[in-house]
N, CA, C and O of each residue as an XYZ file, in Angstrom:
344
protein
N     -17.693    -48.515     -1.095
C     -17.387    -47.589     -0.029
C     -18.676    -46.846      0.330
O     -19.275    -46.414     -0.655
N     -19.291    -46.576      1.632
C     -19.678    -45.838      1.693
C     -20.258    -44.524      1.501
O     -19.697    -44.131      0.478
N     -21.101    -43.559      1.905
C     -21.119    -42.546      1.702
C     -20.408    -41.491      2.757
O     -19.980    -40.356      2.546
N     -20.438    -42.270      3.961
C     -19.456    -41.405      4.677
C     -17.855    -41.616      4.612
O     -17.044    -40.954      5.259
N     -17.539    -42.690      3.685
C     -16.194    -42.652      3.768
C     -15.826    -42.141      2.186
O     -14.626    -41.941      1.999
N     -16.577    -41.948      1.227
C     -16.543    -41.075     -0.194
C     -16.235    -39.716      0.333
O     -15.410    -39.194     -0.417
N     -16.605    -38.829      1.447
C     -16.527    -37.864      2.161
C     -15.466    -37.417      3.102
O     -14.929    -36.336      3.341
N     -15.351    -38.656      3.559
C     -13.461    -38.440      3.957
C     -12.734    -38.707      2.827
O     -11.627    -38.186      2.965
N     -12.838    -39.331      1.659
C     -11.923    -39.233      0.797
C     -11.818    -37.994      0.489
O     -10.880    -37.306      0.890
N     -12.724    -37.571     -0.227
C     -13.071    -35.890     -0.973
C     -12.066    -35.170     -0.021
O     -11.090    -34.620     -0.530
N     -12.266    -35.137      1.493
C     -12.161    -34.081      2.690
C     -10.254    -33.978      2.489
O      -9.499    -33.030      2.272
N      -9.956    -35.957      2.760
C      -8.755    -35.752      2.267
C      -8.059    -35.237      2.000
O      -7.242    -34.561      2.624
N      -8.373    -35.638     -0.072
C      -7.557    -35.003     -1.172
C      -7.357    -33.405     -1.333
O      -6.415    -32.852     -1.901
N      -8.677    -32.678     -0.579
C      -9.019    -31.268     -0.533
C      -8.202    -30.585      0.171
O      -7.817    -29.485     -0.223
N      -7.792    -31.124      1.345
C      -6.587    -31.142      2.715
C      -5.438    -31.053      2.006
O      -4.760    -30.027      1.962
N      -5.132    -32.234      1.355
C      -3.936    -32.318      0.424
C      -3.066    -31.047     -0.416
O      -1.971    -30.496     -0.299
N      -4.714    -30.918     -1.669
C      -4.211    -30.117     -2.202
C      -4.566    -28.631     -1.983
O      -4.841    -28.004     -3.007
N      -4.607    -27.905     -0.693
C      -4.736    -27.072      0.047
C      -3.476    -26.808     -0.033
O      -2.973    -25.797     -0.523
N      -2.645    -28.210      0.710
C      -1.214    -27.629      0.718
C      -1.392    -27.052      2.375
O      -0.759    -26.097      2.826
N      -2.203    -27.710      2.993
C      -2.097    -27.019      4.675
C      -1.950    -28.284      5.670
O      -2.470    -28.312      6.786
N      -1.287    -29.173      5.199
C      -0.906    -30.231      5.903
C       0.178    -31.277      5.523
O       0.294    -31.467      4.313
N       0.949    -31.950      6.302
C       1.790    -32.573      6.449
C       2.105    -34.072      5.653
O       2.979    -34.586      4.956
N       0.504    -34.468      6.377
C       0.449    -35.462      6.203
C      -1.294    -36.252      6.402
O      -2.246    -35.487      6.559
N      -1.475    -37.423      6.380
C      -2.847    -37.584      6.911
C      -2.840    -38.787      7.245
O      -2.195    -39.660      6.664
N      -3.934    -39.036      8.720
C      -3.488    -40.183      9.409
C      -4.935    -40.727      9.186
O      -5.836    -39.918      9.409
N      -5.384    -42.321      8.668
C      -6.275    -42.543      8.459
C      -6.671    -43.629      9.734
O      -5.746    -44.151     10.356
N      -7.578    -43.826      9.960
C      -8.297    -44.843     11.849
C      -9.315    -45.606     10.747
O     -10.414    -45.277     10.302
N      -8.478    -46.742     10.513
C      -9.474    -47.627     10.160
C      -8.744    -49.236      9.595
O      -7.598    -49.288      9.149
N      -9.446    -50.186      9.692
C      -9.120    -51.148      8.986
C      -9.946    -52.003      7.783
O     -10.168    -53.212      7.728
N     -10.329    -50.902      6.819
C     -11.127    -51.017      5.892
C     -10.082    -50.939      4.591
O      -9.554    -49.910      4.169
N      -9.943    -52.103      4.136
C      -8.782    -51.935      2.611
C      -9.865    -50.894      1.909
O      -9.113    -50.412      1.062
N     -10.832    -50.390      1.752
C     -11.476    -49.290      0.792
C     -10.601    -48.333      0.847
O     -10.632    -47.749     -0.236
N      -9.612    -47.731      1.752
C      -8.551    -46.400      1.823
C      -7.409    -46.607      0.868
O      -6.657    -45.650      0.684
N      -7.136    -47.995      0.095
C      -5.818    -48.387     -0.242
C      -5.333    -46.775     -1.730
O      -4.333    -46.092     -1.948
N      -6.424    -46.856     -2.209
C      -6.480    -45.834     -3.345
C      -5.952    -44.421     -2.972
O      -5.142    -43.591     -3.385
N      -6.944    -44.617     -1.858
C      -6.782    -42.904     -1.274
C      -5.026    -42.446     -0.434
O      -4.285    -41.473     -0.288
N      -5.106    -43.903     -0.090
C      -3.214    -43.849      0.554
C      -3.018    -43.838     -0.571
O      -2.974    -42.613     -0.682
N      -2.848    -44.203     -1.583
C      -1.910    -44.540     -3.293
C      -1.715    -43.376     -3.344
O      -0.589    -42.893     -3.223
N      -2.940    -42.587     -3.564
C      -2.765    -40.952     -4.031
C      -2.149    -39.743     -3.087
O      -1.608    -38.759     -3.591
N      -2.278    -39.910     -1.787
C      -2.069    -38.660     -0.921
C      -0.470    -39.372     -0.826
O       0.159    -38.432     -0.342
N       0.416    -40.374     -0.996
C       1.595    -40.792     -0.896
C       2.031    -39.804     -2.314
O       2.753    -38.813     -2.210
N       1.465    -40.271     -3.585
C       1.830    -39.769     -4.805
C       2.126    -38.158     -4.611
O       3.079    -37.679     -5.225
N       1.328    -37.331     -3.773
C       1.307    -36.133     -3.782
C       2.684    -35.682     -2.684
O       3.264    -34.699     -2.223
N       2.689    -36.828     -2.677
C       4.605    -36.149     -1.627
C       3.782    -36.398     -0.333
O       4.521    -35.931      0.534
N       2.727    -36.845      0.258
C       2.394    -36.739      1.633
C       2.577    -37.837      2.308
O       2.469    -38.928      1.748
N       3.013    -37.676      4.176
C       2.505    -39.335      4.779
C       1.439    -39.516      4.755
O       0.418    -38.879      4.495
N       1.821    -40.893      5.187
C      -0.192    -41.691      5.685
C       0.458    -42.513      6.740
O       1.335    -43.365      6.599
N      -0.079    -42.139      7.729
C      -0.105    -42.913      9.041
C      -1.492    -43.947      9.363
O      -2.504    -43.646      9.997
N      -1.156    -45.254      8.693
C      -2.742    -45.831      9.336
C      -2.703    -46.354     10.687
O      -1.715    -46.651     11.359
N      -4.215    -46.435     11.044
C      -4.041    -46.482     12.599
C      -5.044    -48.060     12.368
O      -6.164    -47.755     11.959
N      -4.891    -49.443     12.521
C      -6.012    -49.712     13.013
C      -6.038    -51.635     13.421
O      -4.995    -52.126     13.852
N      -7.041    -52.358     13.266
C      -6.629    -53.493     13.920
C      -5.755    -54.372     13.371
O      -5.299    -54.074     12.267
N      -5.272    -55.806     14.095
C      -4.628    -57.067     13.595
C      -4.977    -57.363     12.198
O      -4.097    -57.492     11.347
N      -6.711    -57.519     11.827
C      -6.574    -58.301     10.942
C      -6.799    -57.522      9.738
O      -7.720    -57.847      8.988
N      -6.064    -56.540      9.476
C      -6.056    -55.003      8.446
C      -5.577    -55.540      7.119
O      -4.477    -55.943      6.742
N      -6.468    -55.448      6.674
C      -5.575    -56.353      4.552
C      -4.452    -55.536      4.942
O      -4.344    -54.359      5.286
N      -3.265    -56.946      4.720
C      -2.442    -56.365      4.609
C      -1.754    -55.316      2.583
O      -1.001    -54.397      2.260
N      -2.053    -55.639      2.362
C      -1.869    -54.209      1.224
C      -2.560    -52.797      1.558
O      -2.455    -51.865      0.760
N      -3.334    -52.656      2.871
C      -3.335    -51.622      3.426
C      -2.836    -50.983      4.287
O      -2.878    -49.809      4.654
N      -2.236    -52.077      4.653
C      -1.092    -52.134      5.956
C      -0.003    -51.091      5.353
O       0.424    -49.976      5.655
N       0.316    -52.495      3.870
C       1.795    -51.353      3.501
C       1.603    -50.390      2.475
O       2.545    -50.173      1.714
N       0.448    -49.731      2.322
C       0.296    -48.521      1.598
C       0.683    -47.710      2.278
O       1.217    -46.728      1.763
N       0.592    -47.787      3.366
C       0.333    -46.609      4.838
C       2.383    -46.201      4.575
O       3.192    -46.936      4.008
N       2.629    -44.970      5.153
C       4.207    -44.293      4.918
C       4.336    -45.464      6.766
O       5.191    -46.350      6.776
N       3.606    -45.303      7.819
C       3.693    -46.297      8.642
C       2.301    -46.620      9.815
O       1.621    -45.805     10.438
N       2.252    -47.785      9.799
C       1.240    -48.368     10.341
C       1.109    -49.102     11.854
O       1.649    -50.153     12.199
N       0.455    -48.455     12.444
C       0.168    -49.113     14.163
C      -1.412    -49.501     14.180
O      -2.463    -48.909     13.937
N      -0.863    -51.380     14.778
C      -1.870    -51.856     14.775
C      -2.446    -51.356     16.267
O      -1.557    -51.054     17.062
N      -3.894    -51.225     16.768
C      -4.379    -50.569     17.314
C      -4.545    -51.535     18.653
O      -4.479    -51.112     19.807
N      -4.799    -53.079     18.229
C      -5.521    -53.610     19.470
C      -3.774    -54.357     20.189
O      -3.717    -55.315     20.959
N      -2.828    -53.746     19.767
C      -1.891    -54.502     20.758
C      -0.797    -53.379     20.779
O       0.350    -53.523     20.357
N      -1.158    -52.594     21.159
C      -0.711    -51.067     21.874
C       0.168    -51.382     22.772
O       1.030    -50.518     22.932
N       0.276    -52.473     23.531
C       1.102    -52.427     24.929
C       2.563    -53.371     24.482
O       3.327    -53.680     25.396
N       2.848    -53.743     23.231
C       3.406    -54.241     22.630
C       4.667    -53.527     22.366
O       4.101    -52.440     22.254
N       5.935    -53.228     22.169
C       6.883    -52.358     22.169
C       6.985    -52.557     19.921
O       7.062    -53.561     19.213
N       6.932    -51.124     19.595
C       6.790    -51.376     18.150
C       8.067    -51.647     17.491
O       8.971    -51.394     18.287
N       8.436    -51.984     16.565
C       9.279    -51.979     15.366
C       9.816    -51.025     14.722
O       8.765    -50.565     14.277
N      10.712    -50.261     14.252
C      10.944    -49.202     13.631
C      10.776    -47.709     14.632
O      10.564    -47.656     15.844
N      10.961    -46.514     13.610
C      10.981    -45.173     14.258
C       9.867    -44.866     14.683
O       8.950    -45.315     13.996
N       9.545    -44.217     15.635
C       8.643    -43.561     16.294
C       7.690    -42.673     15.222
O       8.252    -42.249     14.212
N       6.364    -42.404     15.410
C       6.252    -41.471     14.681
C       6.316    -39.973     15.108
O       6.138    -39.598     16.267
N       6.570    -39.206     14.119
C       6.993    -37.927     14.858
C       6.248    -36.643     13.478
O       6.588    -36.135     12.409
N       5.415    -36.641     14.167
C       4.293    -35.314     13.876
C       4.859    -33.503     14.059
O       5.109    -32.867     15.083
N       4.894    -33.188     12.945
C       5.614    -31.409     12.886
C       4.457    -30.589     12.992
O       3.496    -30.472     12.232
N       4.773    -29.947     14.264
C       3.830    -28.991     14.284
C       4.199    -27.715     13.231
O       5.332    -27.527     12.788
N       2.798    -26.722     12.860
C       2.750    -25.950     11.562
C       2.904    -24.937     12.721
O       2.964    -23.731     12.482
């Protein structure tokens, strides 16, 4: 992983256990997040991943739910997502 994505992890878990958020939506199709979904799920939180077709899928289904990015005009599967404002 990176050094800028060691930094969104950190930023994350810090978010997390703040306790000032909902949930956390990750924009990427890099299986390096699969850990970081493992853990922010463990902590009672969603994970919304956002990102392309060919996304490992075991990152796909770590995610609480996942929209692939490059076929948007596509009508999705399942519930909508629905974001609570604080």
């Amino acid at each position: 992983m990176s050094a800028a994505g060691s930094a969104l992890v950190m930023d994350a878990m810090e978010l997390i256990h703040m306790g000032c958020v909902d949930g956390i939506c990750i924009v990427s199709s890099n299986s390096d997040f699969i850990d970081l979904t493992t853990r922010i799920k463990e902590a009672g939180q969603l994970v919304y991943g956002f990102g392309l077709r060919g996304t490992h899928p075991a990152f796909v289904s770590a995610c609480s739910d996942f929209v692939v990015l490059d076929v948007v005009d596509e009508p999705r599967t399942g519930a909508p997502i629905k974001l609570a404002a604080r």
